[in-house]
N, C-alpha and C positions, 0 to 999 in steps of 0.2 A: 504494500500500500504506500503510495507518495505521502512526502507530508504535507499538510496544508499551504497556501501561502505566504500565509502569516508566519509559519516554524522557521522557512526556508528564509523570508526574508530577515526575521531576526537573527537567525543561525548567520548567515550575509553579512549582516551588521554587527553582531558578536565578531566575528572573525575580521573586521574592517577595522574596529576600535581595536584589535589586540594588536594587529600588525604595525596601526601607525603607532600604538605605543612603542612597541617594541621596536622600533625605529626612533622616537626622538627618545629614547631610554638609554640604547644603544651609542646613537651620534652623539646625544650631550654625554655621556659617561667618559667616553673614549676623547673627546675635548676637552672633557674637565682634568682628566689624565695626565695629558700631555698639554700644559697650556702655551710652552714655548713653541712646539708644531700648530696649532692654533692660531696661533699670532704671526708666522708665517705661511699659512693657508690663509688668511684674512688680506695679510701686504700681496701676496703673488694675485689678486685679483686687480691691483690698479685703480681700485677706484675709489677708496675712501683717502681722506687727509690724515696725514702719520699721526699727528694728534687722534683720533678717533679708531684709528686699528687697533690700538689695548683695549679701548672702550667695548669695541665690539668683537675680540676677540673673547673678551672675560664674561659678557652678557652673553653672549650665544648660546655656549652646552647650557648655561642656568634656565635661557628661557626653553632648551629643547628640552631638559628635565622636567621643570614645571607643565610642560602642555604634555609632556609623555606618563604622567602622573596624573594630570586632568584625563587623560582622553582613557589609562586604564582603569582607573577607577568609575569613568561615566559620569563625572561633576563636567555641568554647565558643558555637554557634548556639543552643541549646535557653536557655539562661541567659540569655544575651543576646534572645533574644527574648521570654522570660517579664518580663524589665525591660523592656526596649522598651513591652510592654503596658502593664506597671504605670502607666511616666510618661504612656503615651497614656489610658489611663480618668484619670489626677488632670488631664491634659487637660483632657479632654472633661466630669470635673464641674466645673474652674474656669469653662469655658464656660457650662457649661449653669446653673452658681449665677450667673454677672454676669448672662446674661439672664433669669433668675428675680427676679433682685433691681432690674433694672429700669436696670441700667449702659450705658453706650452708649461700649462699648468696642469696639475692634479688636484681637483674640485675640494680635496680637503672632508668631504662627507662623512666619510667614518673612519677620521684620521687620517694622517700623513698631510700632505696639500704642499704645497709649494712648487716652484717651478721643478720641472723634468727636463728629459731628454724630447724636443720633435717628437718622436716615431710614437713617445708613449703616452700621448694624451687618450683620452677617450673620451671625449664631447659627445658624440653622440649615444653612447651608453648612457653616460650621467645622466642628460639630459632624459632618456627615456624611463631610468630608471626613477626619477623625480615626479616625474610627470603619472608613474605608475604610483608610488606615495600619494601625491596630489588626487587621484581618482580616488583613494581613500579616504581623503578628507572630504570632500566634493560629496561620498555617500552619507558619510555621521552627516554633514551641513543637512543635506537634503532628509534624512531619516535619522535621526540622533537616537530615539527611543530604541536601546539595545535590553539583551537579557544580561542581568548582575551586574545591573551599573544603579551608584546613587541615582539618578537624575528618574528612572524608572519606581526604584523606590519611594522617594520625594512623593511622586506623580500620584504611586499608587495612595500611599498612608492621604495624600490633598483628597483625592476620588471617595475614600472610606468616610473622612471626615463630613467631608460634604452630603454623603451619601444619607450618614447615620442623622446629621440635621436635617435633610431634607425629611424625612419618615418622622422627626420629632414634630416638624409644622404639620406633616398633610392628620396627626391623629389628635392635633389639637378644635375643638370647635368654635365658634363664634367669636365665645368671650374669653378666650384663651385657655380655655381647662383641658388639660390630657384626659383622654379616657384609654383603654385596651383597645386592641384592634375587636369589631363585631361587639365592641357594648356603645350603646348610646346614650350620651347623658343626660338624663330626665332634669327639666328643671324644678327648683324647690319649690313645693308650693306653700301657701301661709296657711296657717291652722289645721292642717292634715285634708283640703278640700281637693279633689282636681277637676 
């Protein structure tokens, strides 16, 4: 028997949040590692001011770690993974501008970076393989609601709460008094008449 839908696409989704965690898990780790290969992976790109290469060499793995920590755990998925995008397209133009411009760098992604030899760039790998990352951020944006993430849980505990006041109002009557489900509440009368 197939499974529903719904299974497959949350299964989809589950497996879309684990792997870009374990990508910016991965990348910041191995950066926070090595922060002097970091800092020349950040220069061999040409494009920032030497003042701001420590800056953004030393921010980098922290913010991969913090979105690789949001996006396995399932906190704030949709936000976290519209930023996830953003760093992977300014990614994929630093790539795609060093091999425009004729650089013969190593993208620095999961360590190392810095210039190489010609023969051994691989632009269009990086670039592809970014871009494959990038589709998984691009899914959480569009479907964030995964299975064993906070942000499901939040959703469900908000739905119960809501759920269990809504049933408090519909069994209240006119004048505000609860009764049971299936009893009706008689109003009082004066002197035992009706």
């Amino acid at each position: 028997m197939l499974p529903s839908r719904g299974l497959l696409l949350d299964g989809i989704g589950l497996l879309a949040r684990l792997g870009l965690a374990a990508v910016w898990l991965i990348s910041g780790g191995i950066k926070l590692a090595d922060p002097g290969q970091t800092y020349l992976a950040v220069q061999a790109y040409e494009i920032l001011p030497t003042g701001l290469i420590g800056i953004v060499a030393t921010a980098l793995p922290l913010v991969e770690i913090v979105l690789g920590l949001l996006v396995l755990f399932g906190a704030a998925t949709r936000v976290t993974a519209v930023v996830s995008a953003a760093v992977l397209v300014a990614f994929i133009a630093a790539v795609a501008q060093s091999w425009a411009r004729g650089l013969t760098i190593d993208c620095g992604c999961f360590g190392g970076g810095g210039q190489v030899e010609p023969g051994q760039t691989a632009y269009p790998e990086e670039i592809a393989t970014d871009i494959g990352f990038l589709a998984l951020a691009v899914w959480l944006a569009v479907r964030p609601s995964t299975p064993l993430s906070v942000d499901r849980w939040l959703r469900r505990g908000r739905t119960e709460t809501e759920a269990t006041e809504g049933n408090d109002n519909t069994r209240k009557d006119a004048s505000g008094r609860s009764g049971t489900d299936g009893e009706e509440t008689a109003p009082a009368t004066v002197g035992g008449e009706d």
